[in-house]
C-alpha positions in Angstrom: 112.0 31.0 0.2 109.1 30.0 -2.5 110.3 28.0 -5.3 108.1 29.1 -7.3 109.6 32.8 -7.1 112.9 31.8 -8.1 111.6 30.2 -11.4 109.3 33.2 -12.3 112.1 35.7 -12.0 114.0 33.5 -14.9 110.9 33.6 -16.8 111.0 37.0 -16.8 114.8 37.9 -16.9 114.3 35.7 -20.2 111.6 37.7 -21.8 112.9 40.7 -20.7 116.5 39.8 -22.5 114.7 38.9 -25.1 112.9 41.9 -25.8 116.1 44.3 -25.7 117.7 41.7 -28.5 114.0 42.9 -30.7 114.0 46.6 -30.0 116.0 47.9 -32.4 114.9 47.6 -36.1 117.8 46.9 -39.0 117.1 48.2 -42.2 115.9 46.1 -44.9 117.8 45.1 -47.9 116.3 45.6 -51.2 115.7 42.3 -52.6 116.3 41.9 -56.5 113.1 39.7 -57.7 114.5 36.5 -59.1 114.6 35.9 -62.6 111.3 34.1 -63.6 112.9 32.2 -66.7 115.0 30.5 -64.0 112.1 29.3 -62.0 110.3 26.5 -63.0 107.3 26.5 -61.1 104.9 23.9 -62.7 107.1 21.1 -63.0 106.1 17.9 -61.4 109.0 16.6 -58.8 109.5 13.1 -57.3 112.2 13.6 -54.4 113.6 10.4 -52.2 114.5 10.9 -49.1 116.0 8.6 -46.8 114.8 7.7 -43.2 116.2 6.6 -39.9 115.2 6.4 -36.8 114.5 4.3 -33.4 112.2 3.5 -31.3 112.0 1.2 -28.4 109.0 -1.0 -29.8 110.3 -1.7 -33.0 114.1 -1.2 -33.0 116.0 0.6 -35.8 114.7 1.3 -38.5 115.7 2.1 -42.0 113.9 2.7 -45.2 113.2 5.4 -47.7 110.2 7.6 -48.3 109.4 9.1 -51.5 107.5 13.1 -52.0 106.0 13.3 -55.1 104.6 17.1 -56.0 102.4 18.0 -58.4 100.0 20.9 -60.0 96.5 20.2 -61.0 96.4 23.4 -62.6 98.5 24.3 -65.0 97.2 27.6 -66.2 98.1 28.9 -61.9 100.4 27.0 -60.3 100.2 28.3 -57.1 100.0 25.5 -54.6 101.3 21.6 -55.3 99.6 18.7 -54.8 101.6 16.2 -53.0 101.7 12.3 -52.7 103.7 10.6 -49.9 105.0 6.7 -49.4 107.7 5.4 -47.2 108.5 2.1 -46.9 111.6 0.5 -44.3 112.4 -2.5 -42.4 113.4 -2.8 -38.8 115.9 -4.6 -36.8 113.1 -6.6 -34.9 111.9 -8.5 -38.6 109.3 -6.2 -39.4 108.3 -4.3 -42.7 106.4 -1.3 -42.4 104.7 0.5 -45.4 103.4 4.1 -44.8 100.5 6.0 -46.9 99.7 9.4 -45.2 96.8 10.2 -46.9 
């Protein structure tokens, strides 16, 4: 038998599932818009986040990277500006210092 048969009729049992789980339509709930005295959208944020992870070259690592947002316009605050640094040490003596820019 062809291997490759077996492993397109998955591929299409798959899709084919997947398209019966789509074809039927649920009705959509009205939404209430959201009070806009509660939303403060042109406030600047600074948010610290902490980070983990591993890899094999420089072992564990542990550290803390900070998302600052803000709005160069104030009059239409419709997208934020954004500054990122992160900063950590690993297991194998190393300090690393990120700057996306």
């Amino acid at each position: 038998m062809n291997p490759i048969l077996p492993a397109s009729m998955v591929i299409l049992v798959f899709l084919v599932s997947n398209a019966i789980n789509y074809a039927q339509e649920l009705p959509i709930p009205k939404q209430i818009p959201p009070d806009s005295t509660l939303i403060e959208t042109d406030k600047n944020s600074l948010l610290p986040i902490p980070v983990v992870f591993f890899t094999p070259e420089s072992g564990l690592f542990f550290g803390a990277s900070l998302l600052y947002n803000f709005y160069i316009d104030r009059e239409k605050p419709i997208n934020a500006s954004q500054i990122q640094f992160a900063g950590g040490y690993t297991t194998k003596d190393q300090l690393l210092i990120f700057i996306p820019f």
